[in-house]
C-alpha positions in Angstrom: -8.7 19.9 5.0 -7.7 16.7 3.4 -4.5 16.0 1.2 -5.8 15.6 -2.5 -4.1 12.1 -3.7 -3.4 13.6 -7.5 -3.9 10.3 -10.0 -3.0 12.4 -12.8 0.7 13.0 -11.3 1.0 9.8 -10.0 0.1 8.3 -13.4 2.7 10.6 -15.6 5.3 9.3 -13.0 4.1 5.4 -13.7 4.2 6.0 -17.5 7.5 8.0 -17.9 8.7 4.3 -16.3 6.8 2.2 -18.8 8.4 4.9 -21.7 11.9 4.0 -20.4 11.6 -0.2 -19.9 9.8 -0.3 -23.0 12.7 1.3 -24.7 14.7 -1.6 -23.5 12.7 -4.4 -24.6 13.8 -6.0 -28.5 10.0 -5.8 -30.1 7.3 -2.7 -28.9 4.3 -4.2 -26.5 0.8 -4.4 -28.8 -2.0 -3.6 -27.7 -5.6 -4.3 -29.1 -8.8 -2.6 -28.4 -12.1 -3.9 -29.7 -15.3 -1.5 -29.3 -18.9 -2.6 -31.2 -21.2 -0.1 -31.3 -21.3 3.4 -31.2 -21.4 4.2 -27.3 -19.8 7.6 -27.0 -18.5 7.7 -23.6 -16.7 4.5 -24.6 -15.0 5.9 -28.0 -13.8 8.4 -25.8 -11.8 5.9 -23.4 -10.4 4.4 -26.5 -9.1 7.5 -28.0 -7.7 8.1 -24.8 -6.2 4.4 -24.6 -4.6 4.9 -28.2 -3.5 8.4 -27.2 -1.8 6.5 -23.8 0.1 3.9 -26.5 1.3 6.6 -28.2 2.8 8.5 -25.6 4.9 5.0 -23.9 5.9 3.8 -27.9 3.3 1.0 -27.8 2.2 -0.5 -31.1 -1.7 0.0 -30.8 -4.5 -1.2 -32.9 -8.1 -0.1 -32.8 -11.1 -2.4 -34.0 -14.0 0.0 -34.2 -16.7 -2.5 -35.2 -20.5 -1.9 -36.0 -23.2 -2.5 -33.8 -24.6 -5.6 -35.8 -21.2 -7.5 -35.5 -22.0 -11.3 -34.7 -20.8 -12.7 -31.6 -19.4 -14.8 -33.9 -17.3 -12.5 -36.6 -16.3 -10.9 -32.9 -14.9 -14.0 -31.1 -13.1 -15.0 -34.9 -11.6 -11.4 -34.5 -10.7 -12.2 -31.0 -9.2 -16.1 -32.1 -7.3 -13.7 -34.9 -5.7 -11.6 -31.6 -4.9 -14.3 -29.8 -2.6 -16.0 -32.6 -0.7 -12.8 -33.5 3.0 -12.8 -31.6 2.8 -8.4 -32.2 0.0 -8.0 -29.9 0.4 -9.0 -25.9 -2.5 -7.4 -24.9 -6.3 -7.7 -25.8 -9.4 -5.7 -24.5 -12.4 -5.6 -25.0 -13.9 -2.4 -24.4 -17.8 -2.7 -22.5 -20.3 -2.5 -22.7 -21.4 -4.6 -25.7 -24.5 -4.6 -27.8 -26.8 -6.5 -26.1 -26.8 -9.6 -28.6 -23.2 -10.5 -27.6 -22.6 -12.8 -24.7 -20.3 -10.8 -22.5 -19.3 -13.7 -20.8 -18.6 -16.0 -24.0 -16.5 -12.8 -25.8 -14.4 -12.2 -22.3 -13.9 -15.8 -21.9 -12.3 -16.0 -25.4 -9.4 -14.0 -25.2 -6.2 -15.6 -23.9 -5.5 -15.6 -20.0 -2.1 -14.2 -20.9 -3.5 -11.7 -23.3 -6.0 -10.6 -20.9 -4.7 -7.1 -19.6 -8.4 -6.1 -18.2 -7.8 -9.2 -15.8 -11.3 -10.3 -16.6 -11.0 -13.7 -17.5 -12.2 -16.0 -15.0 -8.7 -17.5 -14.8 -6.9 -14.4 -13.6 -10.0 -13.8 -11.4 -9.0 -17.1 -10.0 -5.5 -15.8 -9.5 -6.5 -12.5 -7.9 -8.3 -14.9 -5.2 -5.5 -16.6 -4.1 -3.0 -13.9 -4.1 -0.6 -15.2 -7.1 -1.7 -13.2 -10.5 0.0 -11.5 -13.2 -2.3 -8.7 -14.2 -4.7 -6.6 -11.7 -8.1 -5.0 -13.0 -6.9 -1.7 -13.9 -9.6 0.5 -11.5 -8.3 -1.7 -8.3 -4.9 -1.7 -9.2 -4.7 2.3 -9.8 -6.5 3.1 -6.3 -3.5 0.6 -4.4 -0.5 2.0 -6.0 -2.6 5.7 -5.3 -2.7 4.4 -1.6 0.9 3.3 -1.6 1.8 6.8 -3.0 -0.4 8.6 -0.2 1.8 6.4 2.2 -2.0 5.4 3.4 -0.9 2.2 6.0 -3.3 -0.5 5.0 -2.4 -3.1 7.4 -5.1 -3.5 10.2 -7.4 -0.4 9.3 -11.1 -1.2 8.4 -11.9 -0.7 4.7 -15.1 -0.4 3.6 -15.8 -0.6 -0.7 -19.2 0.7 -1.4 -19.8 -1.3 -4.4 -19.5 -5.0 -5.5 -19.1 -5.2 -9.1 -16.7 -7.3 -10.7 -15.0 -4.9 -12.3 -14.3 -2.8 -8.9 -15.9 -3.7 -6.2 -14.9 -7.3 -5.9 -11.5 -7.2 -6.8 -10.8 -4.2 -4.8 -12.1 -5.6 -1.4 -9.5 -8.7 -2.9 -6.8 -6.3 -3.0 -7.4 -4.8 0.7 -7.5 -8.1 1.9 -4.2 -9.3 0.3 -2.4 -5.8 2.5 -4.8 -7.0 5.7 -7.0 -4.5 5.6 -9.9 -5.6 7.4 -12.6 -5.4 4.5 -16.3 -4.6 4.8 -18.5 -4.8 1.2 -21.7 -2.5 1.0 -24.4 -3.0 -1.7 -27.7 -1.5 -2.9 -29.1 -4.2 0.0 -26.8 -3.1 2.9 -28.8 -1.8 6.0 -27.4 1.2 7.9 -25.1 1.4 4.3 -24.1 5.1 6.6 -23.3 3.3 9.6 -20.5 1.2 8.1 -18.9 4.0 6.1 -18.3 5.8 9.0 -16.9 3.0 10.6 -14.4 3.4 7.8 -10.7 4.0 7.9 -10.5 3.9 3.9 -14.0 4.2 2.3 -13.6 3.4 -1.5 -16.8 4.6 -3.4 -17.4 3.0 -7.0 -21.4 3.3 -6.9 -21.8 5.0 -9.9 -24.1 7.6 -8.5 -23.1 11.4 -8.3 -22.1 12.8 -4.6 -23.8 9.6 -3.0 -21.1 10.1 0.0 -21.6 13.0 2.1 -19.5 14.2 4.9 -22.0 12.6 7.4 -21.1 9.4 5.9 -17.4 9.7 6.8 -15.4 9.8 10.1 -12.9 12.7 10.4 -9.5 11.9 9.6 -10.7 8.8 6.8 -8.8 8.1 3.9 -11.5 8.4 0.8 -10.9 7.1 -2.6 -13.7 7.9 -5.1 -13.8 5.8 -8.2 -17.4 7.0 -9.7 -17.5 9.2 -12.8 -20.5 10.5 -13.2 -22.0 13.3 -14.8 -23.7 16.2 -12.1 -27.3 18.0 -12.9 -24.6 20.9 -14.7 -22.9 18.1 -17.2 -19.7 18.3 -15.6 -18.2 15.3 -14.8 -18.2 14.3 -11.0 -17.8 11.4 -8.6 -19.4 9.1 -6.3 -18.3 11.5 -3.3 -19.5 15.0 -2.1 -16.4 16.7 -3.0 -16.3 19.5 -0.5 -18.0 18.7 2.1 -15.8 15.6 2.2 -12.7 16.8 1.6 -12.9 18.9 4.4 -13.4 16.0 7.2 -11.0 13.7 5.4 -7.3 13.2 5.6 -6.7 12.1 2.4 -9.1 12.5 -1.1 -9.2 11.4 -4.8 -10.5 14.1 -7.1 -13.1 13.9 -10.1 -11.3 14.0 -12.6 -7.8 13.5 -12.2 -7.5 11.2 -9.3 -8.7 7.6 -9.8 -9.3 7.8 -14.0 -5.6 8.1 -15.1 -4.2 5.7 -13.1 -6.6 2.6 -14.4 -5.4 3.9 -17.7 -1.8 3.8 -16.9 -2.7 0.3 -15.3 -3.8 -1.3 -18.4 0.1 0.1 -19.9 1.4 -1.2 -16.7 -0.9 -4.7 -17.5 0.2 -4.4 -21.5 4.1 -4.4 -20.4 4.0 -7.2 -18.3 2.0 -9.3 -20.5 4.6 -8.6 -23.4 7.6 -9.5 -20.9 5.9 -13.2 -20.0 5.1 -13.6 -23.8 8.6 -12.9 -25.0 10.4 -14.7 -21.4 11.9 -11.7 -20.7 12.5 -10.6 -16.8 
């Protein structure tokens, strides 16, 4: 039976940190969160996110806009965020309403103020190994791994998944501890095949128990970042839970395992954007 890799500990651990250095620091990290529209799952993250703030002593502001805001009163609010010193950190919470320009809005916050590490700049970074700020999702499931004491180094990893939010940066991330990195898609032929080849198989498919245990090899380490809800409305992963869990040698739970610790990333992001802002070490 496999070891369950608990992001909800692991998380409390990282933000009891954040608590103490941003204690330290002269001026409280800020962060911003912009949401248009009325999406519920995505008022919930944000109450969350403020709720997060909160518990670290993070100044945190909420723009709850309606969904008829312009692009354009939308990238002024953004220009507004990127001239204020009290706010280090701005995101932009997705979707938007379909008459915005994800792109153009993403584009127009600040490289330095960009703790979702969407911009293409820090994508750039995250290419070539020398960034400030991770996406949150990717950066949760290596410090999860690192936790697990999971040895990257060598092992085949296979990311079901190639968005740019997860997929992409994740297989980035493998790469950059030599993992050996296979990416499966909606196209991928014999999609089984390769996740059994898998050492670590990282699900982020958005589809509810897609992986089942004939899918993985015993003794695999499997991270499951889909949150999904099951036919009962409870909310679930990408993975099989049981069935997997009991040919595995290491799991992520739904929920509590990869969902804390992207939020505890973006605090993580917030507090190092604040430091480079303010030249502190």
């Amino acid at each position: 039976m496999a070891k369950i890799i608990s992001g909800k500990e692991i998380a409390a651990n990282i933000k009891q940190q954040i608590k103490a250095e941003t204690e330290t620091l002269p001026q409280k990290p800020g962060l911003a969160v912009v949401i248009v529209g009325d999406d519920p799952a995505s008022h919930v993250y944000v109450k969350n996110k403020r709720k997060d703030c909160e518990e670290v002593g993070f100044l945190s502001e909420e723009y709850a806009l309606p969904a008829q805001t312009s692009q354009q009163e939308l990238l002024a609010l953004i220009d507004q965020l990127n001239h204020r010193a009290d706010i280090n950190g701005i995101l932009i919470q997705l979707p938007l309403p379909k008459h915005c320009n994800e792109k153009a809005v993403l584009e127009a916050v600040l490289p330095i103020k960009d703790v979702d590490a969407f911009h293409p700049a820090n994508v750039g970074r995250i290419m070539i190994g020398d960034y400030h700020f991770l996406p949150c999702t990717p950066a949760g499931v290596m410090e999860m791994l690192d936790h697990a004491g999971v040895e990257i180094d060598g092992k085949h990893c296979v990311v079901v998944g190639r968005s740019n939010i997860v997929g992409k940066p994740m297989a980035m991330l493998l790469l950059h501890k030599n993992g050996t990195v296979t990416i499966c898609h909606s196209r991928t032929k014999n999609l089984a095949e390769f996740c059994r080849s898998a050492d670590i198989l990282v699900a982020a498919v958005g589809q509810a128990g897609f992986i089942t245990a004939d899918m993985v090899k015993n003794g695999a380490v499997v991270i499951d970042v889909g949150m999904n809800r099951g036919v009962d409305g409870k909310l679930c992963g990408d993975v099989a839970y049981e069935e997997v869990a009991a040919k595995a040698s290491f799991v992520t739970p739904v929920p509590g395992g990869v969902g804390p610790m992207t939020r505890a990333m973006l605090l993580k992001n917030t507090l190092t954007a604040a430091k480079l802002q303010n030249a502190l070490k």
